[in-house]
C-alpha positions in Angstrom: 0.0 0.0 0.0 1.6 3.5 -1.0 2.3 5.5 1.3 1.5 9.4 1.7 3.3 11.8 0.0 5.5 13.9 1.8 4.9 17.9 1.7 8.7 17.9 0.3 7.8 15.5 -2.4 4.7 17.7 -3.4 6.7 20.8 -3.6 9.1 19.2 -6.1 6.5 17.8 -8.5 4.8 21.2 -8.7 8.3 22.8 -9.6 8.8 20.2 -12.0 5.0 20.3 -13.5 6.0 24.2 -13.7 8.8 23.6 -15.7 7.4 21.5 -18.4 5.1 23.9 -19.6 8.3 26.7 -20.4 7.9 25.3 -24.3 3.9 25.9 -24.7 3.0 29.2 -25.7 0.9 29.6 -22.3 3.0 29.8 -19.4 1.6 29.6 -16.3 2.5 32.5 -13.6 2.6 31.3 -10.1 -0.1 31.8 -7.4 1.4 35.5 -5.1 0.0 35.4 -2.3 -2.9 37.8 -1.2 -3.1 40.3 0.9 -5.1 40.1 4.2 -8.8 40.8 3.9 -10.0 43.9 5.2 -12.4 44.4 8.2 -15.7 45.2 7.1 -16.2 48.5 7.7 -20.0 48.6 9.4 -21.4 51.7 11.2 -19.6 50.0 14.2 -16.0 50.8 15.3 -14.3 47.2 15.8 -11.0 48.0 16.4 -10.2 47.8 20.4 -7.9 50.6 20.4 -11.3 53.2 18.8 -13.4 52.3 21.7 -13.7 54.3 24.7 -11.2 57.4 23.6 -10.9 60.1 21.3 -12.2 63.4 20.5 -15.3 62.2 18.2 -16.4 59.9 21.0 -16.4 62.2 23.4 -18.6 64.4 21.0 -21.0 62.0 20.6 -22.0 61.8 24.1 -22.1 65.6 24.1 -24.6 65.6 20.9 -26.0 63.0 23.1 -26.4 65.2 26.4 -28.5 67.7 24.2 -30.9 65.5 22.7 -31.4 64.3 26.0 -32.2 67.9 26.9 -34.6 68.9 24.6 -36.6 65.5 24.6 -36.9 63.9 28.2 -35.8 67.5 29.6 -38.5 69.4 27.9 -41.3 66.1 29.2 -40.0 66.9 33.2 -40.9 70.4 32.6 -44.7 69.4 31.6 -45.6 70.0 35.4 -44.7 73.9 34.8 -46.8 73.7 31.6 -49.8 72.0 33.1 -49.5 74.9 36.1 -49.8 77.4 33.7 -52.3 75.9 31.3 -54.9 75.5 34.3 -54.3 78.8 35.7 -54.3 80.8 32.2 -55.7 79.8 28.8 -56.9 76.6 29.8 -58.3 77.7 33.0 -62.2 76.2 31.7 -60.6 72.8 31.3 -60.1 70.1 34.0 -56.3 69.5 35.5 -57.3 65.5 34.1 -58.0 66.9 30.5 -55.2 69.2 30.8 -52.7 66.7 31.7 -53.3 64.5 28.7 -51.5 66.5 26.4 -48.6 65.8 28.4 -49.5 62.5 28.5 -49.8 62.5 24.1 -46.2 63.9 24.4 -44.7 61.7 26.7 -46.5 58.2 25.0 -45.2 59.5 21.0 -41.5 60.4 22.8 -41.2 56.3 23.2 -43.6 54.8 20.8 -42.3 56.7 17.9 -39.4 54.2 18.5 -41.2 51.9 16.7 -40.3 54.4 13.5 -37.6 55.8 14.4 -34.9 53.1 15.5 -35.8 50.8 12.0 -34.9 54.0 10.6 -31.6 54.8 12.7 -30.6 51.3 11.2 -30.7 52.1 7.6 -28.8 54.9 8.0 -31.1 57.6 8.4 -29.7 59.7 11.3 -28.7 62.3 9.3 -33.2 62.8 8.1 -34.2 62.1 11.7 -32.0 64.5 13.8 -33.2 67.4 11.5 -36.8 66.3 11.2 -37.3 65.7 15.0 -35.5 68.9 16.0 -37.7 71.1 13.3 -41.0 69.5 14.7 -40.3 70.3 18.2 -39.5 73.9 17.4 -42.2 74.3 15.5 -44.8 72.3 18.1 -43.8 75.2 20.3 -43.7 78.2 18.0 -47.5 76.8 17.6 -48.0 76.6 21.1 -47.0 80.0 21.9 -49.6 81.0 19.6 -52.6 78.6 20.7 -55.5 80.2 22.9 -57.7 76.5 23.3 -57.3 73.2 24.0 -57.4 71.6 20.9 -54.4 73.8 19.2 -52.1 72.7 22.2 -52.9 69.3 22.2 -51.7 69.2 17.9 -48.9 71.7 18.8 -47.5 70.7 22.3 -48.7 66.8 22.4 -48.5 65.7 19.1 -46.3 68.0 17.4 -43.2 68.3 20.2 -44.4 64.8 20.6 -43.3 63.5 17.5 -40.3 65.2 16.9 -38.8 64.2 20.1 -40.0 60.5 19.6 -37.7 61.4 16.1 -35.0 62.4 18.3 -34.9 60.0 21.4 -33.6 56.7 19.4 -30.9 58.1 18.5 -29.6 60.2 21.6 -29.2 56.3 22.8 -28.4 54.0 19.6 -25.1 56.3 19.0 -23.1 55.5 22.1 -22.7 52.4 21.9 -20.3 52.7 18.2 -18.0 54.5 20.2 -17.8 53.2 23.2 -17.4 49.4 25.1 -15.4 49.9 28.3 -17.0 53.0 29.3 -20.2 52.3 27.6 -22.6 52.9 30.8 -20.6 56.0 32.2 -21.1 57.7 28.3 -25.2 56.5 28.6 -24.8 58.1 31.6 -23.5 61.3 31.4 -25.2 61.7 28.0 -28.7 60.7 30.3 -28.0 63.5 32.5 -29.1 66.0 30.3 -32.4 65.2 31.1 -32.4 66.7 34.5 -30.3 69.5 33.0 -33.4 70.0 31.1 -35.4 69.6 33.5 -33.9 72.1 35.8 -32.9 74.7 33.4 -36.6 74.5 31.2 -39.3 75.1 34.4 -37.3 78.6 35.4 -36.8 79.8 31.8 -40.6 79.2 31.5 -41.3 81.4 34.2 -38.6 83.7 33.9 -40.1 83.9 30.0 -43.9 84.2 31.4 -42.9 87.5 33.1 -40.3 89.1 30.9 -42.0 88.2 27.0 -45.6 89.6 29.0 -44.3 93.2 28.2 -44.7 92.6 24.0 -48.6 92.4 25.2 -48.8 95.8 25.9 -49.1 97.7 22.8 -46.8 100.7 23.3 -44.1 98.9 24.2 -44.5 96.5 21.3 -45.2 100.1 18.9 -42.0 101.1 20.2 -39.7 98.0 19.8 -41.5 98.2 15.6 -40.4 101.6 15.5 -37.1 101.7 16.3 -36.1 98.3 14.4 -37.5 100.2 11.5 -35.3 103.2 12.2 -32.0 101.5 12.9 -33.0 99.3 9.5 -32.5 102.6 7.6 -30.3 104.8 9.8 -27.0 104.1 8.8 -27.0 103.8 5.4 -26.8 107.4 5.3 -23.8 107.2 7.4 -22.4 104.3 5.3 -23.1 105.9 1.7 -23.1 109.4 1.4 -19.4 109.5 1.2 -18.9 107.3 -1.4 -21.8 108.9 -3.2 -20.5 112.4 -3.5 -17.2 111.2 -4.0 -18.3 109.0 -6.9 -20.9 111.9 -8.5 -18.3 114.2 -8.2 -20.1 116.7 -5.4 -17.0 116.5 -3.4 -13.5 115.2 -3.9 -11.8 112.8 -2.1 -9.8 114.6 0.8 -13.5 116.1 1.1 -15.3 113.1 0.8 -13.4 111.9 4.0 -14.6 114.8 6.0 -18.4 114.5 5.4 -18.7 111.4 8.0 -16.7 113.4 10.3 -18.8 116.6 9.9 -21.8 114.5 10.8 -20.3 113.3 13.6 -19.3 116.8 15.1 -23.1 117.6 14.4 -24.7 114.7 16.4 -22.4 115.9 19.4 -25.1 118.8 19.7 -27.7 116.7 18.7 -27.3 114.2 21.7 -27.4 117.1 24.4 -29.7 119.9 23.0 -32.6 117.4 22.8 -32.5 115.6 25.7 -32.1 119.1 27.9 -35.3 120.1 25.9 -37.1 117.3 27.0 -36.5 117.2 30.7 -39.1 120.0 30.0 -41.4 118.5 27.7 -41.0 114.9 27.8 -38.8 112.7 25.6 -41.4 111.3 23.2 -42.5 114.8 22.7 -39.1 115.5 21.4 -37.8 112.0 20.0 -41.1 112.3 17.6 -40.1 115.6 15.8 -36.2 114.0 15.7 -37.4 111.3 14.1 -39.1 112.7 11.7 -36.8 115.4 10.6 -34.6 112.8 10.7 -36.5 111.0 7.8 -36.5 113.9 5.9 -33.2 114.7 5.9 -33.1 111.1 4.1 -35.2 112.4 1.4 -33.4 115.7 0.7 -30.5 113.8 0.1 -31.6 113.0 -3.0 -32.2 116.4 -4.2 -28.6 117.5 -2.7 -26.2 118.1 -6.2 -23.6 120.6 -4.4 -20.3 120.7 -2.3 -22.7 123.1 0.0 -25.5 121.1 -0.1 -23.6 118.0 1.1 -21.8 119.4 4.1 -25.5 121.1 5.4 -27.0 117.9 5.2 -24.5 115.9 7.0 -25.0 118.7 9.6 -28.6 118.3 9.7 -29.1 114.7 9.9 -26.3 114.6 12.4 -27.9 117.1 15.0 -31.6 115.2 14.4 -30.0 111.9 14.3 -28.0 112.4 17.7 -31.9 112.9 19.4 -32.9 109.7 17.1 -30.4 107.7 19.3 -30.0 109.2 22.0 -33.7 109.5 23.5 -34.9 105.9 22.8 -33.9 104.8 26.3 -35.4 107.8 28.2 -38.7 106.9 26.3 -38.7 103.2 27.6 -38.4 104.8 31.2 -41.8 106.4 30.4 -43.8 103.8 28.8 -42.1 101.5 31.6 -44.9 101.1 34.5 -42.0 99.4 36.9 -38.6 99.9 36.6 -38.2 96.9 37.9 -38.1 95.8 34.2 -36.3 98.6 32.4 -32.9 96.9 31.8 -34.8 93.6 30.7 -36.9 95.7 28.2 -34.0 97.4 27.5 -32.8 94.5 26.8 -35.5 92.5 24.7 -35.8 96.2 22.7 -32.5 96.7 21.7 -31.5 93.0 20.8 -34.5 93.4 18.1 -32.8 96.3 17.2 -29.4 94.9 16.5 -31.0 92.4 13.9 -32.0 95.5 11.9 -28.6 97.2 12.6 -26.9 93.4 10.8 -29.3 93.4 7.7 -29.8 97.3 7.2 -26.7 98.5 5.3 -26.4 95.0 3.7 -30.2 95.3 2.6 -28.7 99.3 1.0 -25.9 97.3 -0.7 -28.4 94.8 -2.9 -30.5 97.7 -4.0 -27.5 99.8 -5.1 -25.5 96.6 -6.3 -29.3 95.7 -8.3 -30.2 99.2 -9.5 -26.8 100.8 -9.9 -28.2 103.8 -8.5 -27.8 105.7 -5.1 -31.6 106.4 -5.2 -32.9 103.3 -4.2 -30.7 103.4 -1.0 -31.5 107.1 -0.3 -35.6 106.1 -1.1 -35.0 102.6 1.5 -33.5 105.4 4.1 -35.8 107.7 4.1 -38.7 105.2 4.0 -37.8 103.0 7.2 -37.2 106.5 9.1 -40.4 107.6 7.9 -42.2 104.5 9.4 -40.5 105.0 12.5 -41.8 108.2 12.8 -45.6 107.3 12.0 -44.6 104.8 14.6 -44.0 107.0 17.0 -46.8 109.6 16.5 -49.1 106.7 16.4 -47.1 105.6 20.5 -48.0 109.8 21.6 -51.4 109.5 20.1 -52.5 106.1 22.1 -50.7 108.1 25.8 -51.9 111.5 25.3 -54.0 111.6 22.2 -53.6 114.8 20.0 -53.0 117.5 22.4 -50.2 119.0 21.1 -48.7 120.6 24.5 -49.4 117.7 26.6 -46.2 116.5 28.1 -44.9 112.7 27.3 
C-alpha cells in the first residue's frame, strides 16, 4: 500500500509540473500570495484601540447630552406647563383633561421608536435628527400661539411629541459605536441631560412668562417696531453718502473723508440739546419731531447736487440723528410702569434692534448693487425713518391723544 506523500515531495512535482510547460506558448505564472482581507467597515467601530477614547467619542456623548435635553428635559418640565395651562388659557378645562396632552407627548416620545430606530438602522440619522429637531420647534412656535385646548394638544402633544419621539432613538443608539469599556458611564453622562433640562426649562418658563408679558402691551411692542425700523434705515446714510459724493463728483476725495466726520461733530449737539429740551417737555415729545426730521433729511439727500449742499445735510441729519439715538432709552423709562423691568426691556428692545442694525446696510448694498443707482438706498433710508416716525406719533397718540402741548 503506497504510502503518503510527503509535503517535500509535493513541492518538487509542482516545480517540476512548472517547468514542463516553459515550451507551450501559455505559461503559467505562479499563485502571489494575497493580501489580508480587510475588516468590514459597518457603522460600528471594531478595532479595540477606537473604543472608549478620542475626541469624536467624546462628541458623541455631548450631541447625546443635548438630545437628551430637549426630549426627556422638555417632558419633566410638563408639570410647569400644566401649572400654567390651568391657571391661564386653559383655565375652563379640567387638571385630568389638561394633563393629557402631556401624557400624548410623553407616550409619541417612546412609541415613535417603533419608526424611528428601523430608521436609525438604515442609515437615516442624518433625516431624523433634522426632522425631529424642526418639529419640536415648530410644536412650540404653535404653542405660543394657541389660545384653546385643541391647538395645544396638535402643537405641544402631538407635534413636540413626534419630533422628540424622532430624536430619542438616536440620543441612545449612538453611544454604543464608540464606546465598550465606558459604555454605561457615556449612557450616563449623555442621560443626564435630562435633568439639566429639567432644571434649566421650568425657570426659563417662568422667567419667560414675566419678561415676553411686556410685548402684550401695545406701546411697548409700537415702540420696539419703530425703532427696528429706524435703525434698518439709519445708517445707510452714514455708510453711503461718502462714497456717493465722491463717486458723483459733489466733493473730492480729501473732502469726501470729512463729510462722516462733519456729521459726527453735528450729532455731538444733537445728543445734548434734545434731551435738555425734554427734561421740559417729555422725551417722546421730542424723540417724535427728531425722528421725523430725521427721515427727511433722508429724502433731501436725494435732491442735494452741491459741495454746500452736502456738508449742510451731514450737519442736519447729524444734530436730528443724535436725538434719534440718544432719546430711545429715556422713552422706555416712560412707557415703563415698573422699573423693575427697564434693563430687561431694555434688553429685549435693543437685541430686536441689532438684527436690523446686521441686515440694514447689507439690505442698501443689494439695492444699489441691483439698480446701480444711489436712489434706491436714499428712497430705503428715508422710508424706514419715515415708518419709525408714523410709529412714534401713532405711540404719543395712544398716551396723550392729540393735544399737542401735553407732556410725554
Amino acid at each position: 500500500m503506497a504510502q503518503d506523500a510527503t509535503p517535500e515531495a509535493i513541492e518538487k512535482a509542482i516545480e517540476t509540473s512548472n517547468d514542463s510547460v516553459h515550451g507551450s506558448d501559455t505559461t503559467i505564472p505562479k499563485t502571489e500570495e494575497q493580501p489580508a482581507p480587510q475588516a468590514n467597515n459597518t457603522g460600528y467601530n471594531n478595532a479595540e484601540h477606537e473604543f472608549d477614547t478620542g475626541f469624536t467619542a467624546w462628541l458623541q456623548v455631548l450631541g447625546a447630552f443635548f438630545l437628551f435635553f430637549n426630549t426627556w428635559g422638555l417632558i419633566n418640565t410638563w408639570g410647569a406647563f400644566q401649572t400654567y395651562y390651568e391657571e391661564h388659557i386653559l383655565s375652563h378645562e379640567s387638571a385630568s383633561t389638561i394633563s393629557w396632552i402631556g401624557s400624548i407627548e410623553s407616550f409619541l416620545l417612546m412609541f415613535i421608536g417603533v419608526v424611528s430606530g428601523p430608521l436609525f438602522d438604515a442609515g437615516y440619522l442624518p433625516v431624523l435628527l433634522p426632522l425631529g429637531s424642526f418639529m419640536v420647534v415648530f410644536g412650540y412656535m404653535m404653542t405660543s400661539l394657541a389660545t384653546g385646548y385643541y391647538q395645544v394638544m396638535l402643537a405641544q402633544g402631538i407635534c413636540v411629541g413626534l419630533g422628540t419621539g424622532f430624536l430619542f432613538v438616536p440620543s441612545v443608539a449612538l453611544l454604543p459605536q464608540y464606546f465598550r469599556k465606558k459604555r454605561a458611564l457615556a449612557n450616563g453622562l449623555a442621560a443626564s441631560g435630562s435633568s439639566f433640562g429639567g432644571v434649566i426649562y421650568p425657570i426659563m418658563f417662568d422667567q419667560l412668562q414675566k419678561h415676553l408679558s411686556a410685548f402684550k402691551e401695545i406701546q411697548f411692542s409700537l415702540f420696539c417696531l419703530g425703532l427696528f425700523m429706524g435703525f434698518l434705515g439709519f445708517y445707510n446714510f452714514l455708510i453711503y453718502v461718502q462714497p456717493w459724493a465722491i463717486q458723483n463728483g459733489i466733493v473730492n476725495s480729501n473732502l469726501g473723508f470729512y463729510l462722516v466726520s462733519i456729521l459726527n461733530a453735528a450729532s455731538i449737539f444733537g445728543r445734548i440739546a434734545p434731551n435738555l429740551i425734554a427734561d421740559y417737555t417729555g422725551p417722546l415729545n421730542i424723540l417724535l419731531p427728531a425722528a421725523s426730521f430725521t427721515a427727511l433729511m433722508a429724502f433731501c439727500w436725494i435732491a442735494v447736487n452741491s459741495t454746500a449742499g452736502i456738508i449742510i445735510l451731514a450737519l442736519l441729519y447729524g444734530f436730528f440723528s443724535g436725538g434719534f439715538v440718544s432719546l430711545p432709552p429715556v422713552v422706555m423709562m416712560a412707557i415703563t410702569k415698573d422699573f423693575r423691568d427697564l434693563g430687561t426691556r431694555l434688553g429685549m428692545c435693543f437685541s430686536l434692534c441689532s438684527i436690523a442694525l446686521l441686515v440694514g446696510t447689507p439690505i442698501g448694498g443689494a439695492i444699489l448693487s441691483a439698480g446701480n443707482s444711489y436712489l434706491g438706498v436714499q428712497l430705503f433710508c428715508g422710508a424706514c425713518l419715515a415708518v419709525c416716525a408714523v410709529v412714534i406719533l401713532i405711540i404719543r397718540v395712544i398716551r396723550v391723544g392729540w393735544r399737542l402741548t401735553a407732556r410725554t
